[in-house]
C-alpha positions as a Markdown table, in Angstrom:
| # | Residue | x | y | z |
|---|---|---|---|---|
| 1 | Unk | 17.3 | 26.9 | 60.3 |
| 2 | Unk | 21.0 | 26.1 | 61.2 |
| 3 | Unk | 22.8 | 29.1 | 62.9 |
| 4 | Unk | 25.4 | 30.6 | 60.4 |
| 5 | Unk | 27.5 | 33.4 | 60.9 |
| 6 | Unk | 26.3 | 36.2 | 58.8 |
| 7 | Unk | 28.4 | 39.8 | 57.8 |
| 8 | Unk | 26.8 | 42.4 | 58.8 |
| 9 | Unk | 25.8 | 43.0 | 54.9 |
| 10 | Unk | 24.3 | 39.6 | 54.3 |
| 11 | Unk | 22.5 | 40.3 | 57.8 |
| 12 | Unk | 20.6 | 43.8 | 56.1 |
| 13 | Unk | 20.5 | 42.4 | 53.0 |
| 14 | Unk | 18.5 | 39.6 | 54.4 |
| 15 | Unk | 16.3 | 42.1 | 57.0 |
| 16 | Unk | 15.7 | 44.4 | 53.1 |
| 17 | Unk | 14.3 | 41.0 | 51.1 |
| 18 | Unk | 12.5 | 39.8 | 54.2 |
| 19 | Unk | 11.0 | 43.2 | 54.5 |
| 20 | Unk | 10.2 | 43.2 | 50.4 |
| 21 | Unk | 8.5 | 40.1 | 50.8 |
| 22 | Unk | 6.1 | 40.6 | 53.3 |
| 23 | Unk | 5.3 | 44.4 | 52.0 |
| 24 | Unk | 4.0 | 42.2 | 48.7 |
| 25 | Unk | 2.5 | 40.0 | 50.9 |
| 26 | Unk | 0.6 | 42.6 | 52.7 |
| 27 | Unk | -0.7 | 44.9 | 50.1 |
| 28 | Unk | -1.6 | 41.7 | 47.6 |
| 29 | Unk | -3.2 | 40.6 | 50.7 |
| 30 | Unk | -4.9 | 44.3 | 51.6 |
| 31 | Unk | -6.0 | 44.8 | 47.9 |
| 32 | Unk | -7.6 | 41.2 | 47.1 |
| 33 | Unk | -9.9 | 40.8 | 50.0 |
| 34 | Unk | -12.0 | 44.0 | 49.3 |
| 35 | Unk | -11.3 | 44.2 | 45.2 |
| 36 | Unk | -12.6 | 40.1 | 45.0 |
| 37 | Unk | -15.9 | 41.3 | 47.1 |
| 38 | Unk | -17.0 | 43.8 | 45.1 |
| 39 | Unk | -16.0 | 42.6 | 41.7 |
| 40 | Unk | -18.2 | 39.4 | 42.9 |
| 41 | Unk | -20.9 | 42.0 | 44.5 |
| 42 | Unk | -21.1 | 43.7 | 41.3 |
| 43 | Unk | -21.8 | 40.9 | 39.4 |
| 44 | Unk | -24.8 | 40.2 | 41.3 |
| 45 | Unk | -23.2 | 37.4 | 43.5 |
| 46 | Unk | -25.3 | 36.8 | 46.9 |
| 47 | Unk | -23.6 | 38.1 | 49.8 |
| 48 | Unk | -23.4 | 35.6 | 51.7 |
| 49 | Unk | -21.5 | 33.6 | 49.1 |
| 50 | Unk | -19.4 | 36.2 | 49.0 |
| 51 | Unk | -18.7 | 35.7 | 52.5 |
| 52 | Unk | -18.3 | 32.2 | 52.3 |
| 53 | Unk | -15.7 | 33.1 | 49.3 |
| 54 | Unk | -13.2 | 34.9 | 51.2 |
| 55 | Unk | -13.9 | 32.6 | 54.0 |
| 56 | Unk | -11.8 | 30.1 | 52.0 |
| 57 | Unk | -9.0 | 33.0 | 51.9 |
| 58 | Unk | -8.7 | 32.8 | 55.4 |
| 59 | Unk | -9.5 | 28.5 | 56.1 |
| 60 | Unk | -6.1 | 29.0 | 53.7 |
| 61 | Unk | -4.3 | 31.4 | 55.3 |
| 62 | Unk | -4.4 | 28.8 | 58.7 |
| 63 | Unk | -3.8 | 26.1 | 55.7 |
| 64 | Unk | -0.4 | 27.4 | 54.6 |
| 65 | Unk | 0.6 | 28.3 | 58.1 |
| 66 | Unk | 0.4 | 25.0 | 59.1 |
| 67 | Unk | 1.9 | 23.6 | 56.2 |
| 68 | Unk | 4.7 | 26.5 | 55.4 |
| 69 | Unk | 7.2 | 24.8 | 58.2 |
| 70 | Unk | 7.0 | 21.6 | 56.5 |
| 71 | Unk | 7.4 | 23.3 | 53.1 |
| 72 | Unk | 10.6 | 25.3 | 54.0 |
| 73 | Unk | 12.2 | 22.3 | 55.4 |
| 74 | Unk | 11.7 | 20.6 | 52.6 |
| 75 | Unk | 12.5 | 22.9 | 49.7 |
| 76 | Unk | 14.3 | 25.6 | 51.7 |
| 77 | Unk | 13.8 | 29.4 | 52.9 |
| 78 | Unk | 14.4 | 31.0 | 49.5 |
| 79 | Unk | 12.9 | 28.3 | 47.1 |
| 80 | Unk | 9.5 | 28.1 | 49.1 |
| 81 | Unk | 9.1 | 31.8 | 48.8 |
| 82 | Unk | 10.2 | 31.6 | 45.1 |
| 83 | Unk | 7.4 | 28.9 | 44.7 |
| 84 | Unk | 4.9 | 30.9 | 46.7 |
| 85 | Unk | 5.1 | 34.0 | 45.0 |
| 86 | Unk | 4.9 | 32.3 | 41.4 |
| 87 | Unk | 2.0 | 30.5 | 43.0 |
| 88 | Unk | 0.3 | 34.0 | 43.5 |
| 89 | Unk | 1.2 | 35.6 | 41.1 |
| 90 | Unk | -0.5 | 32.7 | 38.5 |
| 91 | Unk | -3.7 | 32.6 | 41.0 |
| 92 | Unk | -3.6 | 36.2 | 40.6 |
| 93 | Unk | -3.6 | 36.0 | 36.9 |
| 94 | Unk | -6.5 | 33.2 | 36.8 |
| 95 | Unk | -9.0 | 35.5 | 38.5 |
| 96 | Unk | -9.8 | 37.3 | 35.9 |
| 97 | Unk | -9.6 | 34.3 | 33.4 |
| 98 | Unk | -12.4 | 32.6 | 36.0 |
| 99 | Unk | -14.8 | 36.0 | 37.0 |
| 100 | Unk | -16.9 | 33.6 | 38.4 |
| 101 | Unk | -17.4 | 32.8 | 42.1 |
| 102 | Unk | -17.6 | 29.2 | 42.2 |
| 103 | Unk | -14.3 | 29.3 | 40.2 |
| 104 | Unk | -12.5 | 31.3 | 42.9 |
| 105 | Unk | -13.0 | 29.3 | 45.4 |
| 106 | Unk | -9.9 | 27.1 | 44.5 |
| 107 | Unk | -7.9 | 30.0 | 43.1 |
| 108 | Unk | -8.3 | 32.1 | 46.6 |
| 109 | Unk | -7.3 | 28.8 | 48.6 |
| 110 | Unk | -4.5 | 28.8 | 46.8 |
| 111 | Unk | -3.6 | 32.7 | 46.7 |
| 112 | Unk | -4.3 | 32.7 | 50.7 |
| 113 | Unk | -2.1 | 29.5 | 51.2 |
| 114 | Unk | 1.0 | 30.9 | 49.1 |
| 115 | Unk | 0.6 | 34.2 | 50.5 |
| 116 | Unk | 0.6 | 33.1 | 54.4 |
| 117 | Unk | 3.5 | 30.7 | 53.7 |
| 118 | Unk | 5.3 | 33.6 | 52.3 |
| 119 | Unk | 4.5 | 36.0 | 55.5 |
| 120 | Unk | 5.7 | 33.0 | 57.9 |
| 121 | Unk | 9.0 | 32.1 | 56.0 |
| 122 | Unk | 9.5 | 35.8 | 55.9 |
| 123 | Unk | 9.2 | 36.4 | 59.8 |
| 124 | Unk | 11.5 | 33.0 | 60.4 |
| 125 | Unk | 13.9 | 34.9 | 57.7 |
| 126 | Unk | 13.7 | 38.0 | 59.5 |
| 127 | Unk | 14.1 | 36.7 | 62.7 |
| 128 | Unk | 17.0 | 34.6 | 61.9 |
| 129 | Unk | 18.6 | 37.1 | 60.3 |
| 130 | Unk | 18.2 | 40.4 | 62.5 |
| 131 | Unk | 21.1 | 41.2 | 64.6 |
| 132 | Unk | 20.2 | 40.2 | 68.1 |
| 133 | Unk | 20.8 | 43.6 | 69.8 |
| 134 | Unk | 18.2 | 45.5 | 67.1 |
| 135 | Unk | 15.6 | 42.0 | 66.6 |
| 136 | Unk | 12.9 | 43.7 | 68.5 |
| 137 | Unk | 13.0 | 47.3 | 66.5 |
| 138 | Unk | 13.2 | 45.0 | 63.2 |
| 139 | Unk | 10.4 | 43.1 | 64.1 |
| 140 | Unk | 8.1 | 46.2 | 64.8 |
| 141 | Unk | 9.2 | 47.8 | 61.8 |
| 142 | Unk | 8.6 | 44.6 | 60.0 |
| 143 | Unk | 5.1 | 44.7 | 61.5 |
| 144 | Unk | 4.7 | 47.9 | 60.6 |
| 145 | Unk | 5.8 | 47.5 | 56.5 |
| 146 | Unk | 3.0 | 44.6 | 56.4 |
| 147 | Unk | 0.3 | 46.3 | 58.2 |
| 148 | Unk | 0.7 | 49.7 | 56.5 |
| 149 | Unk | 0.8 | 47.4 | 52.8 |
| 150 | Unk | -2.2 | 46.1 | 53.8 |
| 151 | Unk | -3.9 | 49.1 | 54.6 |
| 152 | Unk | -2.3 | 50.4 | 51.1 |
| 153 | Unk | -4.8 | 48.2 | 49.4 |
| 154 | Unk | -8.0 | 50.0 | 50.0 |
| 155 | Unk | -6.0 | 53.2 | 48.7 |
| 156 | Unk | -5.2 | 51.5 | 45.2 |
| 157 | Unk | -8.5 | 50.2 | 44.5 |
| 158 | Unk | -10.2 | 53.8 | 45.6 |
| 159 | Unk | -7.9 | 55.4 | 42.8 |
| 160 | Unk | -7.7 | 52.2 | 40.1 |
| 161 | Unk | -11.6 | 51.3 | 40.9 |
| 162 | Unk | -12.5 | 47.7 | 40.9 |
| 163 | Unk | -12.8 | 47.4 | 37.0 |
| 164 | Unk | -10.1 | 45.9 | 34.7 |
């Protein structure tokens, strides 16, 4: 990304969507994993193709990494998170359409790809846009917002239960 001068609004507005993003990306990420194993374990599904199931998850998490550079160069910061997140959000409504796990494969591939493109365009965001004196505090908190999401996700599905 070019270097632009930012105000010191556009700056926190940008650390606030960065943030938003990858607090979506953490709890959808937190919530899947365990709710997509024992919706599949419940259904009788061997466990070791469960494993192999959300292995694909995370071959596509390393998929979209490698591929999210490329992607934002391409279509831009904000458009490749725009496409990512209506890319999750439609491999999110597919699951349920498809409760079967030779069907998932494909859906989580591309639910862990979209996802991990949208947590590495949000870290180049936030770096980029974190005032240079506070980009280490940002960061951490950044960290923090993701990893405490992600733990969130265990939470919903102990009150919501893995049904529906």
């Amino acid at each position: 990304m070019a270097q632009i001068a930012y105000s010191r609004a556009e700056r926190w507005r940008g650390v606030a969507a960065a943030t938003g993003c990858i607090s979506i990306v953490g709890m959808m990420t937190g919530l899947v994993w365990p709710l997509l194993a024992l919706r599949l374990d419940a259904q009788g599904v061997d466990s070791w193709l469960i494993g192999f199931n959300s292995s694909i998850h995370a071959l596509a998490i390393v998929a979209g990494s490698l591929i999210a550079p490329r992607l934002v160069g391409r279509l831009g910061l904000i458009n490749t998170i725009y496409g990512c997140i209506a890319t999750a959000i439609a491999a999110l409504l597919l699951l349920p359409l498809f409760p079967n796990v030779y069907a998932w494969f494909p859906i989580r591939f591309a639910l862990g790809a979209a996802t991990s493109t949208i947590f590495v365009a949000g870290e180049t965001w936030i770096i980029h846009v974190a005032p240079a004196e506070m980009r280490g505090r940002i960061v951490g908190i950044f960290g923090f917002v993701w990893s405490a999401c992600f733990a969130a996700g265990p939470l919903v599905i102990g009150i919501t239960g893995i049904g529906g």
